[in-house]
C-alpha distance (Angstrom), angle and dihedral (degrees) to the residues before:
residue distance angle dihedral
X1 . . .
X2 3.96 . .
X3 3.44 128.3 .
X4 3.87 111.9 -168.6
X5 3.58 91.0 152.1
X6 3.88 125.3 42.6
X7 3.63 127.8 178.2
X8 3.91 133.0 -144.7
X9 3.52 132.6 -138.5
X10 3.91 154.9 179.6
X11 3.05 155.6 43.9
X12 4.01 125.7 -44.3
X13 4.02 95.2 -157.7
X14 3.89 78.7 88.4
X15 3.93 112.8 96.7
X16 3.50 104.7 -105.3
X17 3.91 107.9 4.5
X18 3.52 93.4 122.2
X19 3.84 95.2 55.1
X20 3.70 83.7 46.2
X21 4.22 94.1 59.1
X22 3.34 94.1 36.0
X23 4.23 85.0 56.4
X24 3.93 91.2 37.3
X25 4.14 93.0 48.7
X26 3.63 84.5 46.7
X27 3.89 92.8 48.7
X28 4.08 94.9 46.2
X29 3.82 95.6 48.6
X30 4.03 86.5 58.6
X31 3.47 87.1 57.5
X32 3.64 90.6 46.3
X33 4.19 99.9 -114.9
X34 3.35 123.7 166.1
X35 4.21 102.3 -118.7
X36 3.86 123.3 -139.0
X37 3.79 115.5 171.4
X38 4.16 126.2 -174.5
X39 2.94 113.5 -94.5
X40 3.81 97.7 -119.7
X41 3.28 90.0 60.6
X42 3.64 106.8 37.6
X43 3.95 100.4 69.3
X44 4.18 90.2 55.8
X45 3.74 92.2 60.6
X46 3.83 129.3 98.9
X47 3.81 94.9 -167.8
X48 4.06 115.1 90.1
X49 4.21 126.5 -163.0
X50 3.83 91.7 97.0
X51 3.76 140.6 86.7
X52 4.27 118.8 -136.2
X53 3.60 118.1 -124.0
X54 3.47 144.6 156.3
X55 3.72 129.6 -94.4
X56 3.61 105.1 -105.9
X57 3.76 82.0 43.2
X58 3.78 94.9 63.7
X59 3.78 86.7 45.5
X60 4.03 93.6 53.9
X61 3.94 96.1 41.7
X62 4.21 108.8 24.2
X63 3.99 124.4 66.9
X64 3.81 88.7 -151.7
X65 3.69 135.4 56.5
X66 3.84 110.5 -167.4
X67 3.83 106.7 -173.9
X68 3.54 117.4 -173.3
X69 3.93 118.2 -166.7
X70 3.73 128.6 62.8
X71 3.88 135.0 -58.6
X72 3.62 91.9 -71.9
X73 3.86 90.3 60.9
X74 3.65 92.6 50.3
X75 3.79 92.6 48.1
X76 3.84 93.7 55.4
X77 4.19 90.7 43.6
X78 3.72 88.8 46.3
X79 3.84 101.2 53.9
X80 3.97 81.5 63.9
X81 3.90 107.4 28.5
X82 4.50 82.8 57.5
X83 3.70 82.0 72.6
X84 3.70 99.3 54.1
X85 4.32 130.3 58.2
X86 3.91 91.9 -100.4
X87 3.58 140.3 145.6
X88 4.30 106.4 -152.7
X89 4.05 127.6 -176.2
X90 3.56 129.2 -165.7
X91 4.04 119.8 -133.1
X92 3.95 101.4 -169.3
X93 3.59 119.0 -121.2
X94 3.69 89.9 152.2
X95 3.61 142.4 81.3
X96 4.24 111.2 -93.7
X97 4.29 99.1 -0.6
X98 3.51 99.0 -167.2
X99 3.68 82.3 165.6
X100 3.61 100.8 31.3
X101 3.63 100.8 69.4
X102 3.74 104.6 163.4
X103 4.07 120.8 96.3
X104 3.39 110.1 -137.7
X105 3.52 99.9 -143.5
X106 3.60 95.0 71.3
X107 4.07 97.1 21.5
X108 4.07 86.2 136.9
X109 3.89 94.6 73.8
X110 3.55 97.7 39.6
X111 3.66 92.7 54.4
X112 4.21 90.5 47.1
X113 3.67 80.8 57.8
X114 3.94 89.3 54.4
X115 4.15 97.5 44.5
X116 3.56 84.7 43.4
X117 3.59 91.8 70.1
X118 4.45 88.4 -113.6
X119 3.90 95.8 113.7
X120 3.50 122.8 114.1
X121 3.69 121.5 -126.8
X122 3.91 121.3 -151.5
X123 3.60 126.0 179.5
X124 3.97 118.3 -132.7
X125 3.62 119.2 -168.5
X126 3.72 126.2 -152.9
X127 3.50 147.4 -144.2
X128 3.53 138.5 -118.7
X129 3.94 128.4 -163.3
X130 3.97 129.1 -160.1
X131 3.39 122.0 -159.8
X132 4.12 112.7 -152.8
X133 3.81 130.3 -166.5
X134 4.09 120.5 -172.4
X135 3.93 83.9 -22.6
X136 3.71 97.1 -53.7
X137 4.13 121.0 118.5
X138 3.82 101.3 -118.2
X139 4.07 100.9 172.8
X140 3.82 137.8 -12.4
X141 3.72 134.3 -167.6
X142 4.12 141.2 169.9
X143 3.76 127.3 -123.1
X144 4.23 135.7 -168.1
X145 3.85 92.7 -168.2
X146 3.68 123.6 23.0
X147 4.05 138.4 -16.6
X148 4.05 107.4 -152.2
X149 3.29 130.4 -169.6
X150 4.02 112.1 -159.0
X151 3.84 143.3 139.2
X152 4.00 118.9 -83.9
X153 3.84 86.5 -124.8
X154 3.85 125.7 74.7
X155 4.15 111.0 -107.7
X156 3.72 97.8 7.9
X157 3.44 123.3 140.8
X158 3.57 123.8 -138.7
X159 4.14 135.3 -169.2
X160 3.57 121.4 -120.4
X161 4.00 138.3 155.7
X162 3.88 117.6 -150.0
X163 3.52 132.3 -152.0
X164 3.56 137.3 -174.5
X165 4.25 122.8 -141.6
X166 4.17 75.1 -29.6
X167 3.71 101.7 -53.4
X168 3.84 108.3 118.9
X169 3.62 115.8 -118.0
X170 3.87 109.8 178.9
X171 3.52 144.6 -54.0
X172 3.63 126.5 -120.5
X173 3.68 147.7 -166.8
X174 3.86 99.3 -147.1
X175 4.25 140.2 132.5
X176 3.96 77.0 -105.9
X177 4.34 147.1 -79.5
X178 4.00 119.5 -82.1
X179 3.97 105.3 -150.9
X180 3.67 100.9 -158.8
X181 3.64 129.2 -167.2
X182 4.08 112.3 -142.5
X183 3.59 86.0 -99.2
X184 3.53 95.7 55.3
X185 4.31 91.5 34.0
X186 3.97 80.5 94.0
X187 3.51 97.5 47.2
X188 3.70 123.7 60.0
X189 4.49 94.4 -25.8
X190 3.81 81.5 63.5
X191 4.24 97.3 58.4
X192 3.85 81.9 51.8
X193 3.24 95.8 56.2
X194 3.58 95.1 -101.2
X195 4.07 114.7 154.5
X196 3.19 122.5 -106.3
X197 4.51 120.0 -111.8
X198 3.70 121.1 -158.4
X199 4.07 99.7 -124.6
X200 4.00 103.0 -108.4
X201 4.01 80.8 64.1
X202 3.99 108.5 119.2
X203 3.42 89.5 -150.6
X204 4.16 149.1 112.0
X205 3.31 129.2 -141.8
X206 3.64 122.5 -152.6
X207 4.03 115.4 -162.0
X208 4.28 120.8 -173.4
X209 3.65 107.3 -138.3
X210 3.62 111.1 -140.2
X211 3.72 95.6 -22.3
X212 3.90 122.3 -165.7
X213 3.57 96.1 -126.3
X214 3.57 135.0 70.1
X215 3.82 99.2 -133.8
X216 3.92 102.3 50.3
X217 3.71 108.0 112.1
X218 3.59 140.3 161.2
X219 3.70 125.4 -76.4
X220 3.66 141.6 -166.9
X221 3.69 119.0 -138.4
X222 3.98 133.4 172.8
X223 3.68 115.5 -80.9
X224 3.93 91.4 -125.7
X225 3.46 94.9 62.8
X226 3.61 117.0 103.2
X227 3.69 112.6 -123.4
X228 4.08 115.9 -150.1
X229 3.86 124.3 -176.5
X230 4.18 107.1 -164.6
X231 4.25 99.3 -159.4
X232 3.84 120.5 -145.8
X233 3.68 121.3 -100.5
X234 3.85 82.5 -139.0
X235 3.49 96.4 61.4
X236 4.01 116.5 105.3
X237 3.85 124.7 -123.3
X238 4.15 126.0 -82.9
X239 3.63 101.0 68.4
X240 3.79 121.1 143.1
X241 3.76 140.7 175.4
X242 3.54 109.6 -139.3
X243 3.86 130.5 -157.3
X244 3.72 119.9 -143.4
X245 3.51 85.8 -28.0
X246 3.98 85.3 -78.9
X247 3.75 101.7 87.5
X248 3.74 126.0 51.1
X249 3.67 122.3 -162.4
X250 4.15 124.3 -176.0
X251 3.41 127.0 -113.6
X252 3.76 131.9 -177.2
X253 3.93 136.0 -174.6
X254 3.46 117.0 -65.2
X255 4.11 95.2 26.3
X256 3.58 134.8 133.5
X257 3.80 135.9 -134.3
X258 3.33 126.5 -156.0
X259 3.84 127.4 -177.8
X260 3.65 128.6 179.1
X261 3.93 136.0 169.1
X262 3.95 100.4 -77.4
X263 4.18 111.4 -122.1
X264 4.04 87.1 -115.9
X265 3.60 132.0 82.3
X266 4.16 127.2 -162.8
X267 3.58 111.2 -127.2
X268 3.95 101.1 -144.1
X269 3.78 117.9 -172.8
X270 3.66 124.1 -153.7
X271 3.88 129.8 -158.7
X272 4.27 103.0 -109.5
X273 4.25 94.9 -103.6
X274 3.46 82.3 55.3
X275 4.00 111.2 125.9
X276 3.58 133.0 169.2
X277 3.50 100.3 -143.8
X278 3.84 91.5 45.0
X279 4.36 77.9 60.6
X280 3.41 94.7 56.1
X281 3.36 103.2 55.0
X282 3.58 100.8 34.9
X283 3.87 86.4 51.2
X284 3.91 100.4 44.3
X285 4.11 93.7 32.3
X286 3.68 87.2 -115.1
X287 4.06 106.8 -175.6
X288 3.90 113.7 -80.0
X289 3.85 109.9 -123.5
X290 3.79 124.1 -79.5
X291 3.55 106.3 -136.9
């Protein structure tokens, strides 16, 4: 796997980012890569050897996307990059970077490791979410992590029936479901007591958030079902489905959601020490072994 032309992105709010691109740029141009840089980005940096473009652009043209900044940033790039042929890695300037698995303290070796054809690939898939009024499509998004349906207000309950590839499964008075991807089961699923899936799992999970019932608990469905979530006429106004907690779509009373596997799948390269399990419990301070 080449990469003649690697792109850049984030966000410099994070505490060192810039001294990070400025190093990266710096690194790529010794290796003679072309250098495309978001756009956002781009104009606040005092370093030169690259070329501004826009994030779809880097996804068309470059065969790398390097984005530097914490899960967040990767979650925004990645809704976009899915679309495109591209390989993207994380360097963490975040807080947990489940996603963004390089250090950057010693970024230079794990990127040799990636040039030198030593990276390993892993395919992601995504979600998508439809939001339907009286039959009629009214909005539509794509998530990595998690699609939630909840109320606009803190602590309110809402009414909702859910069915899976049309076969009823309950109904429930709850604050709303989280349907989580694997990707996302460590994310936002997991503080709802949502179970954790390895990511080469073709699977959903679907976690109740604070449901009024006892025996409501998370399950784990295949990822090609089609997941449908029938709203109550009785509910009151300000509900939303949210997308990686980024996007926010409108719901009202009466609505349906739909959410299916999404066509496109994010190519995410890891460094060759990198391990899942070796994530999870530096991540969650799992125990160390005993012997």
């Amino acid at each position: 796997m080449e990469f003649a032309t690697v792109g850049l992105i984030g966000k410099q709010a994070h505490q060192g980012a810039n001294l990070s691109f400025k190093a990266i740029i710096i690194y790529l141009k010794k290796r003679g890569c072309r250098v495309l840089v978001e756009e956002n980005t781009a104009h606040k940096l005092d370093s030169d050897g690259f070329e501004s473009a826009s994030i779809k652009e880097i996804g068309k043209q470059a065969d790398l996307a390097i984005v530097v900044g914490g899960d967040g940033n990767m979650l925004g790039a990645a809704r976009v990059l899915a679309e495109f042929n591209i390989a993207v890695v994380g360097i963490n300037r975040g807080n947990l970077g489940f996603l963004t698995d390089i250090n950057p303290e010693d970024f230079e070796q794990q990127l040799d490791s990636l040039f030198n054809g030593e990276g390993l690939v892993e395919q992601r898939f995504l979600l998508e979410v439809e939001v339907f009024r009286n039959g009629k499509i009214q909005s539509k998004d794509s998530a990595v992590n998690e699609v939630v349906l909840h109320h606009g207000k803190v602590a309110h309950m809402l009414e909702f029936e859910v069915y899976i590839d049309d076969h009823f499964v309950y109904s429930q008075r709850s604050d709303g479901l989280i349907v989580a991807t694997p990707t996302g089961s460590t994310a936002y699923s997991l503080s709802g007591g949502g179970p954790i899936l390895m990511p080469n799992l073709d699977a959903l999970t679907l976690v109740p958030m604070f449901p009024h019932t006892l025996s409501s608990r998370p399950i784990v469905v295949d990822a090609n079902s089609t997941i449908k979530m029938k709203v109550s006429p009785e509910n009151r106004d300000n509900l939303q489905v949210s997308c990686d907690s980024h996007i926010v779509l409108a719901v009202l009373p009466g609505d349906e959601v739909i959410i299916r596997k999404n066509p496109n799948r994010l190519s995410l390269i890891h460094p060759k020490d990198y391990n899942y399990f070796k994530v999870l419990r530096t991540k969650l301070n799992w125990g160390s072994k005993l012997y």
